[in-house]
N, C-alpha and C positions, 0 to 999 in steps of 0.2 A: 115283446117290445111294442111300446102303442105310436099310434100315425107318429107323434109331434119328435122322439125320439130314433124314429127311422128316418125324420125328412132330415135334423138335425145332422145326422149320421153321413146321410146321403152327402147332404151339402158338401160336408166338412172335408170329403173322402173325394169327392169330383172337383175336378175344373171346369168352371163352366165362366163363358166370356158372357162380358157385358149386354149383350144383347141378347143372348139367350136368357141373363137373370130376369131382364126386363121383361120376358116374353113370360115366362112363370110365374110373375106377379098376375098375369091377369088370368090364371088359371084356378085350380082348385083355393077356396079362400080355405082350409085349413090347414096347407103349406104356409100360409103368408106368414106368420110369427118365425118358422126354422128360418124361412128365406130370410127375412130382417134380422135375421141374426147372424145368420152369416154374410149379409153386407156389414154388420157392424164388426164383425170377427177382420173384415180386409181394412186396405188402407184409405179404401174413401166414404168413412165417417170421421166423424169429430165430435167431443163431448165437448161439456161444458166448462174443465176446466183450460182447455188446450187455447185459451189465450192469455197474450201478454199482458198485463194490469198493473199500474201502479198499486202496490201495497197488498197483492193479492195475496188473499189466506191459507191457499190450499195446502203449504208444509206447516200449516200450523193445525190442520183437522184432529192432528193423533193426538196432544195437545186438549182443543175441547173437548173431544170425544172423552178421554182420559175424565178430564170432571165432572163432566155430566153425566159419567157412571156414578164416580166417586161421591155427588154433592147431591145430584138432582132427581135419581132413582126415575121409577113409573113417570112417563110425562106425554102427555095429549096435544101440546100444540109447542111451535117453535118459531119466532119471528128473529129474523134477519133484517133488522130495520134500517143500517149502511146495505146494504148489497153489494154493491158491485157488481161482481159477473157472477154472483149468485152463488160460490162455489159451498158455502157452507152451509146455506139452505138445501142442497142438495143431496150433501152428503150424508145429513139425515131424513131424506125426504123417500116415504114411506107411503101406503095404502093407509095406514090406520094412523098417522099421525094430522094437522095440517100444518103447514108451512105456511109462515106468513111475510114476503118478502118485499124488500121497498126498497126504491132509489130516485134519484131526482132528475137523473137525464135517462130522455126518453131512449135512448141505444141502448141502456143497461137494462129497463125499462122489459125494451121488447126482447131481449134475449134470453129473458130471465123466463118471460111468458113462455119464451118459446120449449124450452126446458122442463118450468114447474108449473106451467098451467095449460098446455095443452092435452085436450084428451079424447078427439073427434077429429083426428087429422086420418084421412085415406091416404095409407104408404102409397100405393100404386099410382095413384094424382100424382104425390109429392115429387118421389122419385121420377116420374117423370118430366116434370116441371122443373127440377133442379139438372136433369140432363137438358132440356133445349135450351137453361138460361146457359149453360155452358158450352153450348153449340153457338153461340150470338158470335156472329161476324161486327165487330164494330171499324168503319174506316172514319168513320166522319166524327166531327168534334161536337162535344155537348157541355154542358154547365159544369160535369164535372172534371171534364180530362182539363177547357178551357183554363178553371183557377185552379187543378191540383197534378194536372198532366206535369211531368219533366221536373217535377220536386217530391212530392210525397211518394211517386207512382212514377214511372213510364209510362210512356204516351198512349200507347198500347192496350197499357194493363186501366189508364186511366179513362180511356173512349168505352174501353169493355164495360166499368164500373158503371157508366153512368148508363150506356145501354140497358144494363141488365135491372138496372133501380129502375127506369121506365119500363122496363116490360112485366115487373113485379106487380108495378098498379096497377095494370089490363089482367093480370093472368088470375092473380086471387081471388078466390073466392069464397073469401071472409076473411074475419079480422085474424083468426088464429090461424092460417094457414099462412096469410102475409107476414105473422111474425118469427114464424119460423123459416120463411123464405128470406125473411130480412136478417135474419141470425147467423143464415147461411153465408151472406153475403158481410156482414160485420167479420166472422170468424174466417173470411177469406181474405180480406183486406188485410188481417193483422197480421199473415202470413206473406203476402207480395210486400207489405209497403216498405218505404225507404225510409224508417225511423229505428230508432232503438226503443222502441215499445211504446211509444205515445206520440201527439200529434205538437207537440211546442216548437219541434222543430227538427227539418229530416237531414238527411248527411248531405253533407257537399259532395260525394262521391256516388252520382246515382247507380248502384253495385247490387240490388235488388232487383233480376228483371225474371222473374218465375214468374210465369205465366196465372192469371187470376183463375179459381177454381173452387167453383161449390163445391160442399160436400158434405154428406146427410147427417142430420146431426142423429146422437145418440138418446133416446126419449124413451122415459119408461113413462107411459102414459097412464099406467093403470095406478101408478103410486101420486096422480094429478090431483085425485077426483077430492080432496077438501080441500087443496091449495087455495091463498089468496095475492095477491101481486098488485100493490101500490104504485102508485109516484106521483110522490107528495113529501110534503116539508116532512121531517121523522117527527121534528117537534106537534106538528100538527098531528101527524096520524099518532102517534102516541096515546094522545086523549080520545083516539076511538075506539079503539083496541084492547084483547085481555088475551094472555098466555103462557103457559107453565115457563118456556124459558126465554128472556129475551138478549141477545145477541147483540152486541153495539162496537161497531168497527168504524168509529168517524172520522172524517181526514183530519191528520195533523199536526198538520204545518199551513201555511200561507197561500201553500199552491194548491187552487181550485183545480178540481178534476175537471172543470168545464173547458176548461183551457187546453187542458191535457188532452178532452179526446172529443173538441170542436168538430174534427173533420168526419167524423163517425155520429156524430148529432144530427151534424147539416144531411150526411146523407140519409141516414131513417128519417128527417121529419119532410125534406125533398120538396121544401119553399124556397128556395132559391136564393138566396138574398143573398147581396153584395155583400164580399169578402174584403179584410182588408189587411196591411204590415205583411212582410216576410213570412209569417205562417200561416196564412189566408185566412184567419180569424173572422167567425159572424159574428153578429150581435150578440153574447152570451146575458142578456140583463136578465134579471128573474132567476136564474140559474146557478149565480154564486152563494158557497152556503157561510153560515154564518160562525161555523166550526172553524173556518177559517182563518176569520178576524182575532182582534185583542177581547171579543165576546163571550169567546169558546168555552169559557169557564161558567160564566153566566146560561149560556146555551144550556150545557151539558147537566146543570143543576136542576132547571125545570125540566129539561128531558126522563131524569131522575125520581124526580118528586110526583110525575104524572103516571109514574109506571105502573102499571097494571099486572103485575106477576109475580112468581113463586121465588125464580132464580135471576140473578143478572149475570150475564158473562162480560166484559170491556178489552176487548184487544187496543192497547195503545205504546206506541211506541215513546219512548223518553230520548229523543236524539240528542239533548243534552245542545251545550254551545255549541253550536256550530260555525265556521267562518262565515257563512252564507246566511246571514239573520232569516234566510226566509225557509230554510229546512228545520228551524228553533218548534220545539212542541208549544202548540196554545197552551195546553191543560198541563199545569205540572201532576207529578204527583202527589203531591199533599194535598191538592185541591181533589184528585178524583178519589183520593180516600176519604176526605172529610163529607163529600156527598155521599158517597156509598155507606158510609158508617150511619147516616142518619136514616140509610134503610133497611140495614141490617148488618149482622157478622161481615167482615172482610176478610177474605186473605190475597194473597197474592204471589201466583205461579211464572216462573222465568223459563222462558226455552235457551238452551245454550247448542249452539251446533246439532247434534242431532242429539241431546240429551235435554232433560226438563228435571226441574227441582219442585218438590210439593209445596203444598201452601206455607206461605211464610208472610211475617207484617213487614218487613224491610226490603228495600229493593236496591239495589249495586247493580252498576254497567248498565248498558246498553242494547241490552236482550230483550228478544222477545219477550212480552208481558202478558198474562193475561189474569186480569182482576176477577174475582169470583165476593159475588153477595148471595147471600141466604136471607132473602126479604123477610122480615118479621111479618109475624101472622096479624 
């Protein structure tokens, strides 16, 4: 049995408390990989899909994975050009592939870094840095508990927040370690806070008082080393870009993610600026996309027309009328066929509960979708 399979062994088989783990980080560095593995084996890590997200992908992985055997065969490069919290980039994100991931608000931004592009982060730093932001005693009031104390958060959990976002800029020491420190601190919020999973607006019943709590994230940093990570307009990075498969998950309906997760912006970019309305809203200008508007259809055509690649994949939902004009999909379907057809073969695969139907030209109900093109050569 060689060293890395006996530390493994060891670990798994022993109890050892918290301070003793910390004390064997600083010891033999050829233990270090068993030991990170069995912190991520307990319960204070967190990966990257373990937050809540508007529209997020991760029950639909089996889904693309499923086509991208069946359609897209051998393939070198994969961009996720919606992101969000990155989950599909990642779940094919490999040593020998690159991942090319983008989004437009900087919170998705850095977590996504923190995940698919780090690869020079010292555990033993880390971890210890993620234990003192967790030791912070906060009594006194700051910019964050001020506008998000005793609504989004307890007072509590809200003076914590804002302490530990100041002590993140003193403590980093560089950009890749802050984004992971910031990731830590995004994927802990989304656990205390007093929302049903977004920031539009939190419950009248402040009934969420768990204590705020780092906790390390999950990073295979050796599967980094050709990742790239955007944020920028899609339409714009589009025309820079070229890759076997690209990925397109755009919001759509009316409602701007900007809105949805303003309080998670304001704290990564930590400029302070006056809040204002019932859900303490900043200035989001710059930051609304245009998938959004009555454009969407126009959008998504030259997004189309600029692509650079072999395969297209399009997760979009068809919510069909809805009572609520503002849950109505921009793009219907005949529009995103009629552009995909001008780039190549179409089909189009439906998830139903935990079953999926293969490619087909017709589409009925409500279900998950996802459009599949084979770009002409």
């Amino acid at each position: 049995m060689d060293t890395q399979e006996l530390d493994t062994k060891l670990y798994k088989q022993t109890k050892i408390d918290e301070l003793e783990l910390q004390r064997l980080f600083f010891c033999n560095k050829e233990k270090k990989n068993a030991i990170y593995r069995y912190l991520l084996s307990s319960s204070d890590f967190f990966s990257i899909q373990n937050r809540r997200f508007l529209g997020n992908k991760y029950k639909l992985l089996s889904l693309i994975e499923y086509i991208i055997k069946e359609k897209c065969g051998v393939f070198d490069s994969f961009c996720d050009i919606f992101a969000g919290t990155g989950v599909v980039g990642a779940y094919f994100n490999n040593k020998n592939l690159k991942i090319i991931s983008n989004d437009i608000l900087n919170s998705n931004f850095v977590a996504i870094s923190a995940f698919l592009n780090s690869k020079n982060i010292d555990i033993d730093n880390l971890i210890d840095k993620i234990n003192s932001l967790n030791q912070i005693k906060a009594t006194e009031d700051n910019y964050f508990s001020v506008n998000y104390g005793g609504t989004y958060f307890t007072i509590e959990n809200a003076r914590k927040i804002g302490a530990i976002r100041e002590r993140i800029e003193k403590i980093s020491e560089n950009l890749e370690e802050k984004n992971v420190l910031l990731a830590s601190l995004i994927y802990a919020c989304d656990k205390a806070a007093n929302t049903v999973g977004h920031y539009d607006a939190f419950r009248k019943v402040l009934d969420n008082v768990k204590p705020i709590k780092l906790l390390i994230p999950e990073i295979n940093f050796e599967n980094n080393i050709n990742n790239e990570i955007h944020k920028e307009d899609a339409n714009s990075l589009i025309k820079k870009i070229a890759c076997d498969i690209l990925y397109i998950d755009p919001p759509y309906n009316s409602r701007q993610y900007c809105d949805a997760y303003h309080l998670l912006e304001n704290l990564v970019n930590w400029e302070k600026p006056p809040v204002f309305g019932k859900a303490k809203k900043m200035d989001r200008t710059g930051l609304k996309s245009r998938y959004c508007l009555k454009t969407a259809a126009e959008e998504f055509d030259n997004l189309i027309a600029n692509a650079k690649c072999k395969h297209i994949l399009i997760s979009y939902n068809n919510t069909g009328d809805s009572k609520n004009g503002r849950s109505n999909a921009r793009i219907t379907d005949k529009e995103i066929l009629k552009t995909l057809k001008k780039k190549g073969a179409t089909e189009v695969y439906e998830y139903k509960y935990r079953a999926f139907t293969t490619g087909k030209s017709e589409i009925d109900g409500n279900s998950e979708r996802i459009f599949y093109c084979k770009v002409n050569d």
